[in-house]
DSSP file (Angstrom, degrees, kcal/mol; ACC not computed):
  #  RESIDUE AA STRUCTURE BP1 BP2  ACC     N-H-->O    O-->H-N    N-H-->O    O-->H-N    TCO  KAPPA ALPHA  PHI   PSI    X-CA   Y-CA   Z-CA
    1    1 A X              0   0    0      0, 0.0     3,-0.1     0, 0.0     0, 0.0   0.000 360.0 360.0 360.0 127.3   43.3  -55.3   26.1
    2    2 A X        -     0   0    0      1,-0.1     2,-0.4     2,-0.1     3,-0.1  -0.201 360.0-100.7 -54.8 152.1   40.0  -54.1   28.4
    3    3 A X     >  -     0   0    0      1,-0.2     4,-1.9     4,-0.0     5,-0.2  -0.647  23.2-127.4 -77.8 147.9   37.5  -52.7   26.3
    4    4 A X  H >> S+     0   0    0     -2,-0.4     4,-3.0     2,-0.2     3,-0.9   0.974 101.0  53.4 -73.1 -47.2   37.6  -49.2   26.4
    5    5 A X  H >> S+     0   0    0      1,-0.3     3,-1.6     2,-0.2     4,-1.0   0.870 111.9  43.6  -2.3 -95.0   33.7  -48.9   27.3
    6    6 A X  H 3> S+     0   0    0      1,-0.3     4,-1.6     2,-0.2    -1,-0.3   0.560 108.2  60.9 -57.9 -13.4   33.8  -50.9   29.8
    7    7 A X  H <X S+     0   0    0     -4,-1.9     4,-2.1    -3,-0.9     5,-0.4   0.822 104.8  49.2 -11.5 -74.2   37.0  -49.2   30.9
    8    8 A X  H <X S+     0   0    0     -4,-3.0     4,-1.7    -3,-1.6    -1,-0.2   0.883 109.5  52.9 -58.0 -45.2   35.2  -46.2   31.2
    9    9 A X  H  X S+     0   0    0     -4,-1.0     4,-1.4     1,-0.2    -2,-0.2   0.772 108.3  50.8 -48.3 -40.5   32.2  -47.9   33.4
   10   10 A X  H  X S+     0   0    0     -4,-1.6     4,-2.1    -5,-0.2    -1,-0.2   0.827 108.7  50.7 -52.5 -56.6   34.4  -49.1   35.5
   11   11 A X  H  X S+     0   0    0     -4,-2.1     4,-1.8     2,-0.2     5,-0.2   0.768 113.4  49.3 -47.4 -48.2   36.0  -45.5   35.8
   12   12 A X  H  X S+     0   0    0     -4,-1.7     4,-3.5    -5,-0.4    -2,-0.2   0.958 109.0  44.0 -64.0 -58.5   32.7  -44.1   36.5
   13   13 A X  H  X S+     0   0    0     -4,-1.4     4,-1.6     2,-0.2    -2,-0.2   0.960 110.4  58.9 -70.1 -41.3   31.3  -46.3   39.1
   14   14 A X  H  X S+     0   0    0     -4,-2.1     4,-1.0     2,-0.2    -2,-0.2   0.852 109.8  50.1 -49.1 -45.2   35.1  -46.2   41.1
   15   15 A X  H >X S+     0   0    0     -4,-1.8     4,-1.5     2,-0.2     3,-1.3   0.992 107.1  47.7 -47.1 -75.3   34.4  -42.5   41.2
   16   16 A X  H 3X S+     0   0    0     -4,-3.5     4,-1.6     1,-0.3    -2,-0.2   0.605 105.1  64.2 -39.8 -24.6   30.9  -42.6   42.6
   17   17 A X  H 3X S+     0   0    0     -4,-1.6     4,-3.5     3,-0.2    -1,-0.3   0.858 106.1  39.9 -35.0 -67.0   32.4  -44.9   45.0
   18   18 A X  H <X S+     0   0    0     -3,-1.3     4,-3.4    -4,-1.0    -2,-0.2   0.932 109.3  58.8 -52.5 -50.8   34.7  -42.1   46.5
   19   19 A X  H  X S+     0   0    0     -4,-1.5     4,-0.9     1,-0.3    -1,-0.2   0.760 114.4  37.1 -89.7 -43.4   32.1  -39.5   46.3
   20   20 A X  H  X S+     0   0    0     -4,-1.6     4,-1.8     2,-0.2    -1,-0.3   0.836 110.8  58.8 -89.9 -13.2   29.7  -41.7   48.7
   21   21 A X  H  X S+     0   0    0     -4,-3.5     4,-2.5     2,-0.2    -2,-0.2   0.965 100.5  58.6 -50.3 -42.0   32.4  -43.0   50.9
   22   22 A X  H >X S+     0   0    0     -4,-3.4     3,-1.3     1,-0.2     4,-1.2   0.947 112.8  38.0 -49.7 -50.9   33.1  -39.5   51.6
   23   23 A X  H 3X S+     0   0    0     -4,-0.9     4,-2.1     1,-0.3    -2,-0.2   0.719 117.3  49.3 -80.0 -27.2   29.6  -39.1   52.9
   24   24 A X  H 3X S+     0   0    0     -4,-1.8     4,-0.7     2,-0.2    -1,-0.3   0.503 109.6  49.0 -63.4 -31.2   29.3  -42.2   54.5
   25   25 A X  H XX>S+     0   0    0     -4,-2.5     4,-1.6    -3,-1.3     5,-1.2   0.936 110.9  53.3 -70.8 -66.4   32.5  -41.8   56.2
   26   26 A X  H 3<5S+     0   0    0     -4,-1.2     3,-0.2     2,-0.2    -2,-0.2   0.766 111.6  50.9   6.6 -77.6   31.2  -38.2   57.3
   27   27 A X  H 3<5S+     0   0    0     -4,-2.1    46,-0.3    48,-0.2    -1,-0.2   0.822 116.6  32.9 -31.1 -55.5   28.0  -40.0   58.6
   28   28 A X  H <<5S-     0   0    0     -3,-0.8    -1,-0.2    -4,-0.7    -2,-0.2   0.290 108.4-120.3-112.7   8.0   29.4  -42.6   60.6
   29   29 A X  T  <5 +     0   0    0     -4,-1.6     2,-0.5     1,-0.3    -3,-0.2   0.938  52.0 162.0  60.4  69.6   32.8  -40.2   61.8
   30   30 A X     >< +     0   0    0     -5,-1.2     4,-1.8     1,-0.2    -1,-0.3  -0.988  13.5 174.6 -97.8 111.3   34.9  -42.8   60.3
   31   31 A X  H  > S+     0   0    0     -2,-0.5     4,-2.3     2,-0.2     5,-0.2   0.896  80.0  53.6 -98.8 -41.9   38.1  -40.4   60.1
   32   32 A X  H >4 S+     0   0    0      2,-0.2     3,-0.5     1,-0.2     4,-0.5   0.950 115.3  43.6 -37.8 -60.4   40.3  -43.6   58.8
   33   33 A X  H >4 S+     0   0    0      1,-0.3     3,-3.2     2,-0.2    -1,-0.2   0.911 113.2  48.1 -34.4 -78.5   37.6  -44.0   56.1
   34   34 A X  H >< S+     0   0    0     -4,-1.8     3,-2.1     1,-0.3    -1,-0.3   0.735 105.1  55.2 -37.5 -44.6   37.2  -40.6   55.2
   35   35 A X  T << S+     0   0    0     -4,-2.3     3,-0.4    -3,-0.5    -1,-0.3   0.445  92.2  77.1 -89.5  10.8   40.9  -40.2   55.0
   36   36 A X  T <  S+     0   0    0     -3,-3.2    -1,-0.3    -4,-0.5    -2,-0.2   0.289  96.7  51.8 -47.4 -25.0   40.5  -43.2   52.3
   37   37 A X  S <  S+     0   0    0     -3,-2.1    92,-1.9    -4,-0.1     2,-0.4   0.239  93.2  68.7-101.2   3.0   39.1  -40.3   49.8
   38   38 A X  B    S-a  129   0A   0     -3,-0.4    92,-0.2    90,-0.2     2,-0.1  -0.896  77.1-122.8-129.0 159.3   41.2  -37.8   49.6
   39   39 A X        -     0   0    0     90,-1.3     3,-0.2    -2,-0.4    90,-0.1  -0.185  42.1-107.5 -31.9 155.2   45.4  -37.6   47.9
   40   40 A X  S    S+     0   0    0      1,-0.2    16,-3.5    -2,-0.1    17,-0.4   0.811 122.6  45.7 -27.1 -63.6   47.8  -36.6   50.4
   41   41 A X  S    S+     0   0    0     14,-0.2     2,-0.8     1,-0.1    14,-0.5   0.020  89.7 144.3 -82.7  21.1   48.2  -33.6   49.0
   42   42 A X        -     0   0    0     -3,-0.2    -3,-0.2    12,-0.2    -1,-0.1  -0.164  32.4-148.9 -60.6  22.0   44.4  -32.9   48.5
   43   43 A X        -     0   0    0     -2,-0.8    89,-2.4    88,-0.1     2,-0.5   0.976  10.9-171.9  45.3 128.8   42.7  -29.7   48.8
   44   44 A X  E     -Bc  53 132B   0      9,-1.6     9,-2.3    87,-0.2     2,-0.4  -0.996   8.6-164.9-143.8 151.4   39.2  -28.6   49.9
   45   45 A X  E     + c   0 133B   0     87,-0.7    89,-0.7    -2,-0.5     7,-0.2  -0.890  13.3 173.2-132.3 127.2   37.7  -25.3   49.7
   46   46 A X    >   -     0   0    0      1,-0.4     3,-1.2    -2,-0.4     6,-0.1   0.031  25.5-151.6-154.5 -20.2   34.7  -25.3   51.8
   47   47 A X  G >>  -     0   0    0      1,-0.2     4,-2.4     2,-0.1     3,-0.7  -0.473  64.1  -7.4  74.9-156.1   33.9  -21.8   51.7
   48   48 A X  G 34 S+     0   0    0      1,-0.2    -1,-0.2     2,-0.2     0, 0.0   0.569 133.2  50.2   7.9 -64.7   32.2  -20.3   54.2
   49   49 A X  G <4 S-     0   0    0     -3,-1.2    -1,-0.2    85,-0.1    -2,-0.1  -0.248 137.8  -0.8-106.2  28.8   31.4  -23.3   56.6
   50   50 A X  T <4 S-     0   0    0     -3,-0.7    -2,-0.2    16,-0.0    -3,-0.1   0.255  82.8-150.1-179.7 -15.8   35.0  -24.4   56.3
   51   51 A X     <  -     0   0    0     -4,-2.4     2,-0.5     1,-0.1    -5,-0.3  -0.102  52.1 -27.0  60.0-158.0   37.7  -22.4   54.2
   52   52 A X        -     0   0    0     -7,-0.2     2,-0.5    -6,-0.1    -7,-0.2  -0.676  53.6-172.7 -90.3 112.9   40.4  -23.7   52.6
   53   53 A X  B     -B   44   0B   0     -9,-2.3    -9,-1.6    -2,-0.5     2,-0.2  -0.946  10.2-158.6-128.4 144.6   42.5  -26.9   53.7
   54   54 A X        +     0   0    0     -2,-0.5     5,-0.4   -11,-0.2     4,-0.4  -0.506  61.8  16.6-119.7 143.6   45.8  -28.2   52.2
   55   55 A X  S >> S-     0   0    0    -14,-0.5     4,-2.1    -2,-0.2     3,-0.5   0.641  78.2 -97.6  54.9 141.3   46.5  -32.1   52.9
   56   56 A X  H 3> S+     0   0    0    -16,-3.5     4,-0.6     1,-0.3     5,-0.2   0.726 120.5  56.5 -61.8 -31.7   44.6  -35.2   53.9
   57   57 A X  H 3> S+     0   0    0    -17,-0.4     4,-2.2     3,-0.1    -1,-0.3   0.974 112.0  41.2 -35.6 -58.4   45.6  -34.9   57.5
   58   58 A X  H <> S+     0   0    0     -3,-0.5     4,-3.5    -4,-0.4     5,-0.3   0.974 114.0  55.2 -69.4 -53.5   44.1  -31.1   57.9
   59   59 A X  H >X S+     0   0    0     -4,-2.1     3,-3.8    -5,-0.4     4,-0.9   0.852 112.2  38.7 -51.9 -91.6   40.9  -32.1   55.7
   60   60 A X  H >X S+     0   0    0     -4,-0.6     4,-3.3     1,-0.3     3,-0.8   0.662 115.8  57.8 -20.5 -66.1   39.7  -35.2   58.0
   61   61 A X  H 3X S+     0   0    0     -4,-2.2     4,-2.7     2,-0.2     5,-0.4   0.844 112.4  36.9 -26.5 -56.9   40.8  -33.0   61.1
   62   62 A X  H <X S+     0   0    0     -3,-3.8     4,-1.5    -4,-3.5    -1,-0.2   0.889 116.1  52.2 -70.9 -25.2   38.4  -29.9   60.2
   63   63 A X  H <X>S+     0   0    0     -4,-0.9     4,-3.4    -3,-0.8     5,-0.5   0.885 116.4  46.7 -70.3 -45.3   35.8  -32.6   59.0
   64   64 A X  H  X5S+     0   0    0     -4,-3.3     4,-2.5    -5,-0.4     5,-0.2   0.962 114.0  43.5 -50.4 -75.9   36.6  -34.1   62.8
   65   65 A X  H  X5S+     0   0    0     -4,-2.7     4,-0.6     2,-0.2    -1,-0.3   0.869 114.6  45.7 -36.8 -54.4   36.4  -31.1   64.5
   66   66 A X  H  <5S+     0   0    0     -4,-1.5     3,-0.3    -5,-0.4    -2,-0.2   0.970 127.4  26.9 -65.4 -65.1   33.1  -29.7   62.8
   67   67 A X  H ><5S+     0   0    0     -4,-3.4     3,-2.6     1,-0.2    -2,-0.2   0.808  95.4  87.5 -87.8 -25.2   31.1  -33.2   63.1
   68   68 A X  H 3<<S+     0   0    0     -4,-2.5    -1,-0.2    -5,-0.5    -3,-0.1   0.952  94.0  35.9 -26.0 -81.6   32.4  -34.9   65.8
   69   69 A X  T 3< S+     0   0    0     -4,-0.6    -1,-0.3    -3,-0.3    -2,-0.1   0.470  85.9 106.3 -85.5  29.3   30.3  -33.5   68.6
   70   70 A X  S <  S-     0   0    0     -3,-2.6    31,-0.2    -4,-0.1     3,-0.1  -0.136  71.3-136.1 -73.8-160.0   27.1  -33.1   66.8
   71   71 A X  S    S+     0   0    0     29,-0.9     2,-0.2     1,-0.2    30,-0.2   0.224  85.5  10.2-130.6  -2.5   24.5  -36.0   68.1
   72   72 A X  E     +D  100   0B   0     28,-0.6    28,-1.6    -5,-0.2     2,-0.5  -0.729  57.4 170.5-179.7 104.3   23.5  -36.5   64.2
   73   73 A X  E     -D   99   0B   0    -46,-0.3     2,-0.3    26,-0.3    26,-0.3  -0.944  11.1-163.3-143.1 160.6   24.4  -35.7   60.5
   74   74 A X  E     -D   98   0B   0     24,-1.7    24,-3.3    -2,-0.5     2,-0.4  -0.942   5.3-169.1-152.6 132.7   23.2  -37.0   57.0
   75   75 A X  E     -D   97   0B   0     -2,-0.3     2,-0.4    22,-0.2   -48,-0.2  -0.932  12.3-173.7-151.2  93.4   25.3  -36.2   53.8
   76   76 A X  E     -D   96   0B   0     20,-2.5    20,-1.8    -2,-0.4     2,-0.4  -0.911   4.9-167.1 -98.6 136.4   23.5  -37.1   50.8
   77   77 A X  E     +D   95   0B   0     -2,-0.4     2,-0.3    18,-0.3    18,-0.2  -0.846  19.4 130.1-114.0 131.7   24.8  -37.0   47.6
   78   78 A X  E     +D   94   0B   0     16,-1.7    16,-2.4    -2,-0.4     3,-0.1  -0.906  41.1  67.0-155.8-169.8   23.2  -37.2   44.0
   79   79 A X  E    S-     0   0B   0     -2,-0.3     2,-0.3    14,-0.2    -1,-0.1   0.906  73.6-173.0  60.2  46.8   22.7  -35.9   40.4
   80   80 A X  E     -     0   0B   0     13,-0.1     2,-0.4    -3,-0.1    13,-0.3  -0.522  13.8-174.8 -70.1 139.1   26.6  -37.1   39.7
   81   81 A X  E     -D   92   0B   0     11,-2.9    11,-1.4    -2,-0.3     2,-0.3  -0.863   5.2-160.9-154.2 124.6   28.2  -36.3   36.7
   82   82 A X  E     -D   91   0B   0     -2,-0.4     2,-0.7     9,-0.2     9,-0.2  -0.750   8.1-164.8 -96.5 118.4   31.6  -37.5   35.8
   83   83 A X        -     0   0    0      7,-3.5     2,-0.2    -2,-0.3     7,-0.2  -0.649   9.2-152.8-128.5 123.5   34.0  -36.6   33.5
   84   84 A X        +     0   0    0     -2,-0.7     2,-0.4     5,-0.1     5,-0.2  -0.471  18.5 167.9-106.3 141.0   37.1  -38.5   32.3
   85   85 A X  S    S-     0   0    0      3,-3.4     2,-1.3    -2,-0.2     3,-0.4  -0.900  70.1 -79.1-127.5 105.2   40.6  -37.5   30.9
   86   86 A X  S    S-     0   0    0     -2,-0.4     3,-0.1     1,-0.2    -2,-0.1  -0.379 113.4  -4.7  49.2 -72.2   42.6  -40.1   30.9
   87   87 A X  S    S+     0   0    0     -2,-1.3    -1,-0.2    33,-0.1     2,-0.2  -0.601 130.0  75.9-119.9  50.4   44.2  -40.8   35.3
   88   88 A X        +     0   0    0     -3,-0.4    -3,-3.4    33,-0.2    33,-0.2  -0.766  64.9 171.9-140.9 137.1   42.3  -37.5   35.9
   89   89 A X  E     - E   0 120B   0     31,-1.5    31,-1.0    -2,-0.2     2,-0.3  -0.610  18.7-144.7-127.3 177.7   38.9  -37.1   36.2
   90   90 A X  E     - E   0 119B   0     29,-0.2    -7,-3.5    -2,-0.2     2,-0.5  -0.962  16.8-173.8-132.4 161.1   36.3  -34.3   37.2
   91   91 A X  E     -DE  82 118B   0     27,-3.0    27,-1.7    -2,-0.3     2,-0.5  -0.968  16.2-168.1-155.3 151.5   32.8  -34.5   39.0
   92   92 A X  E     +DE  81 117B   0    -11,-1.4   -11,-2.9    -2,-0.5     2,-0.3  -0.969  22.3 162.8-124.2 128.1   30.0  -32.4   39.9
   93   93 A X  E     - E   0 116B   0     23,-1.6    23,-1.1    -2,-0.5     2,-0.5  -0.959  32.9-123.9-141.5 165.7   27.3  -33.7   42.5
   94   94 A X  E     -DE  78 115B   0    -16,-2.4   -16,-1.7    -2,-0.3     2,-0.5  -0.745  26.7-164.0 -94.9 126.6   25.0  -32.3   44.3
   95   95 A X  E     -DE  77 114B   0     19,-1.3    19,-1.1    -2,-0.5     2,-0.5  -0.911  15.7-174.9-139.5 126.5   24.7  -32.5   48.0
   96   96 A X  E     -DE  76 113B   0    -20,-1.8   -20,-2.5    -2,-0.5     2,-0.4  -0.980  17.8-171.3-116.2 124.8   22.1  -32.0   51.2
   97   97 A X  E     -DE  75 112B   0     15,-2.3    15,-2.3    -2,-0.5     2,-0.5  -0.945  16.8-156.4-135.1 148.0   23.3  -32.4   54.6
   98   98 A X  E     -DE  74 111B   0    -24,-3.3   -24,-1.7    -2,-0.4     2,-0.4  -0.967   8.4-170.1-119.2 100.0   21.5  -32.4   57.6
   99   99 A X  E     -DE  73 110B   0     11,-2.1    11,-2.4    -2,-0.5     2,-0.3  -0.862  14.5-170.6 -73.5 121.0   23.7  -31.5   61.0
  100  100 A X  E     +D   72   0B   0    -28,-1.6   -29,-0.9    -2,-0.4   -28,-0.6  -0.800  18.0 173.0-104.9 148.9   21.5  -32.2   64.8
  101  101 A X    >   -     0   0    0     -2,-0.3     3,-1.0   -31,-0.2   -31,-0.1  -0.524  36.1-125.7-133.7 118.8   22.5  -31.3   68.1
  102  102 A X  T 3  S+     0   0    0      1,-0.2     7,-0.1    -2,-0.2    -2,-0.0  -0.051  81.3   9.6 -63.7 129.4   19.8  -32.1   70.3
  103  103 A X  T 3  S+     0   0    0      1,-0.2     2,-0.4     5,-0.2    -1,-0.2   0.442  77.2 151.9  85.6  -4.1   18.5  -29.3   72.5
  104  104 A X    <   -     0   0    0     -3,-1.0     2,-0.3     1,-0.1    -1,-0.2  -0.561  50.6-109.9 -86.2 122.9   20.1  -26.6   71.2
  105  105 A X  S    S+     0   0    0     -2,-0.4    -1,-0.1     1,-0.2    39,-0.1  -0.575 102.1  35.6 -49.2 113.8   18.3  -23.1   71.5
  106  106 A X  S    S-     0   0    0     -2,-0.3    -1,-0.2     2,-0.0    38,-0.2   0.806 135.2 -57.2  84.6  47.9   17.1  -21.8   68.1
  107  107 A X        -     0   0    0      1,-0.2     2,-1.4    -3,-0.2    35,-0.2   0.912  53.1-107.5  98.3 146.3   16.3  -25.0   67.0
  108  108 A X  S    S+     0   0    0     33,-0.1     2,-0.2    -8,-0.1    -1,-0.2  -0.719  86.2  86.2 -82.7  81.2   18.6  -28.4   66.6
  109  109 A X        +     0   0    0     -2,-1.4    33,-5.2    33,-0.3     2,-0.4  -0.665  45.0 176.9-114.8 143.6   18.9  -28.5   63.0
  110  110 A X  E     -EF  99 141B   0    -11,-2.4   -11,-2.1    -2,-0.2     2,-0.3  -0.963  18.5-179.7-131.8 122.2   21.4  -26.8   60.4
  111  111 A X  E     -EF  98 140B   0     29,-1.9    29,-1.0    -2,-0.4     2,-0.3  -0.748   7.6-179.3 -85.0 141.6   20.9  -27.8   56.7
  112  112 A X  E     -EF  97 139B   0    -15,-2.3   -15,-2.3    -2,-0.3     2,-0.3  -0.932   6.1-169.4-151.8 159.5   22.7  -26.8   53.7
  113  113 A X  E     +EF  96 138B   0     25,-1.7    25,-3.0    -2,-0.3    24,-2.5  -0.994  32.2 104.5-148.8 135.7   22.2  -27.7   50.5
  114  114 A X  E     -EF  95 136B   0    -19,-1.1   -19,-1.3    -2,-0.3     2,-0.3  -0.600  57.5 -56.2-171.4-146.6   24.6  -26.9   47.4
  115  115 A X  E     -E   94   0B   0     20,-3.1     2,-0.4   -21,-0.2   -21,-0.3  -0.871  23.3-147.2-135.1 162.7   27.4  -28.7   44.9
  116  116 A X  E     -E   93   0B   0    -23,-1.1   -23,-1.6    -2,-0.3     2,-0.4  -0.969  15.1-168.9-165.8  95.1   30.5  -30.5   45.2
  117  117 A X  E     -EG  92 133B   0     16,-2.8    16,-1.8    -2,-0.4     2,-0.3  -0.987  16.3-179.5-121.9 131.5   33.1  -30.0   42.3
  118  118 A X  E     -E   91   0B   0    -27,-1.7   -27,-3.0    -2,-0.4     2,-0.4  -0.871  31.1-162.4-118.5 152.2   36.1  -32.3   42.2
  119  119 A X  E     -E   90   0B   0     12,-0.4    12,-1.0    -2,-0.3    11,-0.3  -0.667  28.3-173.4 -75.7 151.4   39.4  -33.3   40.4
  120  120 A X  E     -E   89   0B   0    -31,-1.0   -31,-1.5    -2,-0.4     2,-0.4  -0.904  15.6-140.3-125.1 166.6   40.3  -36.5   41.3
  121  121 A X        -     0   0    0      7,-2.0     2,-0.5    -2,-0.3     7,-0.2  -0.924  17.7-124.7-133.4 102.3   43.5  -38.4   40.5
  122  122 A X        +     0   0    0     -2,-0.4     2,-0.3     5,-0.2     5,-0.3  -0.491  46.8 171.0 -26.7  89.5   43.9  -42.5   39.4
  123  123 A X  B >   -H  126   0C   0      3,-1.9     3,-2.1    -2,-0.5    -2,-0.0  -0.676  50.3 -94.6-109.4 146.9   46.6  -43.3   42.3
  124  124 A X  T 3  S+     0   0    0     -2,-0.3     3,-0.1     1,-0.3    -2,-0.1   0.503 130.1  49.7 -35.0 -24.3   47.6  -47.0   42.9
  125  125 A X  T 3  S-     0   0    0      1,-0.3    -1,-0.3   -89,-0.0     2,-0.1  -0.243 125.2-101.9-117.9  35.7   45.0  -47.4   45.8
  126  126 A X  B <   -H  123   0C   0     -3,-2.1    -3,-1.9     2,-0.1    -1,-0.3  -0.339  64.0  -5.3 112.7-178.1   42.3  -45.8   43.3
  127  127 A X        +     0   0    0     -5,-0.3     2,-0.3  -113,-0.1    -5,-0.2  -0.509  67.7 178.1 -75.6 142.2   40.3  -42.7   42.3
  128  128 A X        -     0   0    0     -7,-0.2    -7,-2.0    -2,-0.1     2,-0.7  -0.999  34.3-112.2-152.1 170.6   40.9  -40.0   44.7
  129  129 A X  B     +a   38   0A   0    -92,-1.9   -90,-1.3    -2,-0.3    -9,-0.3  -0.585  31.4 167.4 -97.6 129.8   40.0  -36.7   45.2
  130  130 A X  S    S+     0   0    0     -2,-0.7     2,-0.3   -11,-0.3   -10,-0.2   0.662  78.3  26.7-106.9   4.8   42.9  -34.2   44.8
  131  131 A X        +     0   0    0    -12,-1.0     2,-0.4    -3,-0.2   -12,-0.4  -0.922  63.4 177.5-154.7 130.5   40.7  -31.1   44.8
  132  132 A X  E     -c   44   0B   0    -89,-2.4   -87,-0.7    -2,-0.3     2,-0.3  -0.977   9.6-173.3-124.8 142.4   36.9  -30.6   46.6
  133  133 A X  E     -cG  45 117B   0    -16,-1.8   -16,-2.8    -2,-0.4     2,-1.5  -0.983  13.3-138.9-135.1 155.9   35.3  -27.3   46.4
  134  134 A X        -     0   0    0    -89,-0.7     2,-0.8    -2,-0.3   -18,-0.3  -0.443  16.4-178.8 -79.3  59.0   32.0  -26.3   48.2
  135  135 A X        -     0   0    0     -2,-1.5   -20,-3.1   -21,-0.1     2,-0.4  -0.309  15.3-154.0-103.1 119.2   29.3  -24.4   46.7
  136  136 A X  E     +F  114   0B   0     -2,-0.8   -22,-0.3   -22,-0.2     3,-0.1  -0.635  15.0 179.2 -76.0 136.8   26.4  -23.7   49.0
  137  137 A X  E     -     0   0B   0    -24,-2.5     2,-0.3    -2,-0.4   -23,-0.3   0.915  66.2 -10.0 -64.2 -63.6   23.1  -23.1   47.6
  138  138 A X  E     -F  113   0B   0    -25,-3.0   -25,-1.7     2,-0.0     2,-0.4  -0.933  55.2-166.9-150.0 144.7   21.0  -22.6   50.4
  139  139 A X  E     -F  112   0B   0     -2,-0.3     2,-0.3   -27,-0.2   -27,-0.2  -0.993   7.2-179.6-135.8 154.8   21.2  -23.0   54.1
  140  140 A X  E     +F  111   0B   0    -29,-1.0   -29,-1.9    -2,-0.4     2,-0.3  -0.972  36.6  25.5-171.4 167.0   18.5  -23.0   56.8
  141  141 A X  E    S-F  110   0B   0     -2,-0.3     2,-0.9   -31,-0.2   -31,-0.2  -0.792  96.8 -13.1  94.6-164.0   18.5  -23.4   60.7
  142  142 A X    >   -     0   0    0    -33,-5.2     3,-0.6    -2,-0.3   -33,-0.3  -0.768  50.4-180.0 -91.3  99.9   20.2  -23.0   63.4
  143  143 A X  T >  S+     0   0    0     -2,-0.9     3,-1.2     1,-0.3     4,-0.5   0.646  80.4  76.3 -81.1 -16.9   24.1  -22.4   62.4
  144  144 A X  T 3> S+     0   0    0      1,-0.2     4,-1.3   -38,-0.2    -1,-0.3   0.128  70.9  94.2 -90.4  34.3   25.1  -22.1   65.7
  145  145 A X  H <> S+     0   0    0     -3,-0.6     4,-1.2    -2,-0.3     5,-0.3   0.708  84.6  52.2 -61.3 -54.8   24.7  -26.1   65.6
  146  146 A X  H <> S+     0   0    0     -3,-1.2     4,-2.0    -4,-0.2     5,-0.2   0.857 102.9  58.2 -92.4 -24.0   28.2  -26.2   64.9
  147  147 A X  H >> S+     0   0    0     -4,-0.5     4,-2.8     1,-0.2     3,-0.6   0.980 109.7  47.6 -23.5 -93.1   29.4  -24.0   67.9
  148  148 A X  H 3X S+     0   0    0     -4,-1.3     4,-1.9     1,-0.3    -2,-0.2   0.411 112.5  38.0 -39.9 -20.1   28.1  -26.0   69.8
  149  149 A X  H 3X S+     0   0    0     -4,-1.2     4,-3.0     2,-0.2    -1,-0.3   0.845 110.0  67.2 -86.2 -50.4   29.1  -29.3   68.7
  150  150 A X  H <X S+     0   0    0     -4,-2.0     4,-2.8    -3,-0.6    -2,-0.2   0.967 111.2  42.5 -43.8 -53.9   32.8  -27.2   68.0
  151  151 A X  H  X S+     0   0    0     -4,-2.8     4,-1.8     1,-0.2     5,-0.4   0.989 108.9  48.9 -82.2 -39.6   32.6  -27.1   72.1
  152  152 A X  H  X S+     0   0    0     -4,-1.9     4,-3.0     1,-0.2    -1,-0.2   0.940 113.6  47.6 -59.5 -29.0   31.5  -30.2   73.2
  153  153 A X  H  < S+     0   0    0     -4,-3.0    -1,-0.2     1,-0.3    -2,-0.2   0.758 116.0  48.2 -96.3 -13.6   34.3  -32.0   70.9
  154  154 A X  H  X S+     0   0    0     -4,-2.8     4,-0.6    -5,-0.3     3,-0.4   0.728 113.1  43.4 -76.0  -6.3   36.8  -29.6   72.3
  155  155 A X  H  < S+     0   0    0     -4,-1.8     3,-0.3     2,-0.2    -2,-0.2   0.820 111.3  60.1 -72.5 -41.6   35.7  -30.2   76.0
  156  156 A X  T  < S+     0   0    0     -4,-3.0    -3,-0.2    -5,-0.4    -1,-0.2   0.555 105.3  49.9 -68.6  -9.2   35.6  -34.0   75.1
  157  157 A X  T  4 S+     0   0    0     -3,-0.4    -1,-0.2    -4,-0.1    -2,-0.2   0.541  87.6 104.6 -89.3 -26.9   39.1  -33.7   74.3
  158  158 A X  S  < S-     0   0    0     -4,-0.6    -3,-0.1    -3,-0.3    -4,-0.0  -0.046  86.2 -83.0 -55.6 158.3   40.3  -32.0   77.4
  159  159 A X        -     0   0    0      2,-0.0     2,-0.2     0, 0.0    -2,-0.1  -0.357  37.4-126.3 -38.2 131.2   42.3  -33.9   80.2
  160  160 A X              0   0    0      1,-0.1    -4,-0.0    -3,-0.1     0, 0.0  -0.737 360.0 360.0 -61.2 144.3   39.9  -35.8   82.7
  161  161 A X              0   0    0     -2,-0.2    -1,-0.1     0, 0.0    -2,-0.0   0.134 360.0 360.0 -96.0 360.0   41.3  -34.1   86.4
């Protein structure tokens, strides 16, 4: 029988795992990756800068959409703290993200900077998250960052004629 300790360490670090793969996925608009973090049925509340989205399809998809046509993003995550009940967990981190689109009038950067509270769920392929919600602290820049980006990754989708 595992010691329960280390049990628990184990538990801890698997979590922290998800929490930067999301951002890392994010980064590097790995939507496979990303969709590597989430339940099926997983839930995100986004607030503001995203609402509410039901299932791991829809999440990755809004994630797609919003970052896709920027030129740049950074999604750091810190200050985690995890807490575990038995194949369910919660976690609080802290998160700063950096959005670019180059050229953009009213300056190419959008920041925000806030918390992350999850459930997650022990599933067979690992900790995942079956609830994310968003709470922005602060934002500053140019929000119409993500217009723009919102139009080039729908223009980049259209039919070539």
């Amino acid at each position: 029988m595992p010691d329960p300790q280390l049990a628990q360490l184990i538990d801890h670090h698997e979590i922290s795992k998800v929490l930067i793969r999301y951002a890392h996925a994010l980064d590097a608009r790995d939507w496979e990756l990303l969709g590597t973090c989430f339940a099926a049925d997983g839930v995100t509340d986004y607030g503001e800068l995203g609402g509410i989205n039901d299932g791991r399809e829809r999440i990755v998809g809004l994630c797609r959409d919003a970052l896709s046509g920027l030129d740049a993003s950074q999604h750091l995550i810190g200050s985690v703290a995890i807490e575990l009940n038995g194949d369910e967990a919660s976690a609080v981190c802290y998160l700063q993200a950096q959005h670019v689109f180059k050229g953009a009038d009213g300056g190419e950067n959008f920041l925000v900077g806030g918390t992350y509270r999850d459930r997650l769920v022990r599933a067979p392929e690992g900790w995942l998250i079956a609830h994310r919600t968003l709470q922005a602290s602060w934002v500053e820049g140019n929000p119409a960052v993500f217009e723009l980006a919102a139009a080039r990754w729908a223009k980049a989708q259209q039919p070539q004629a």
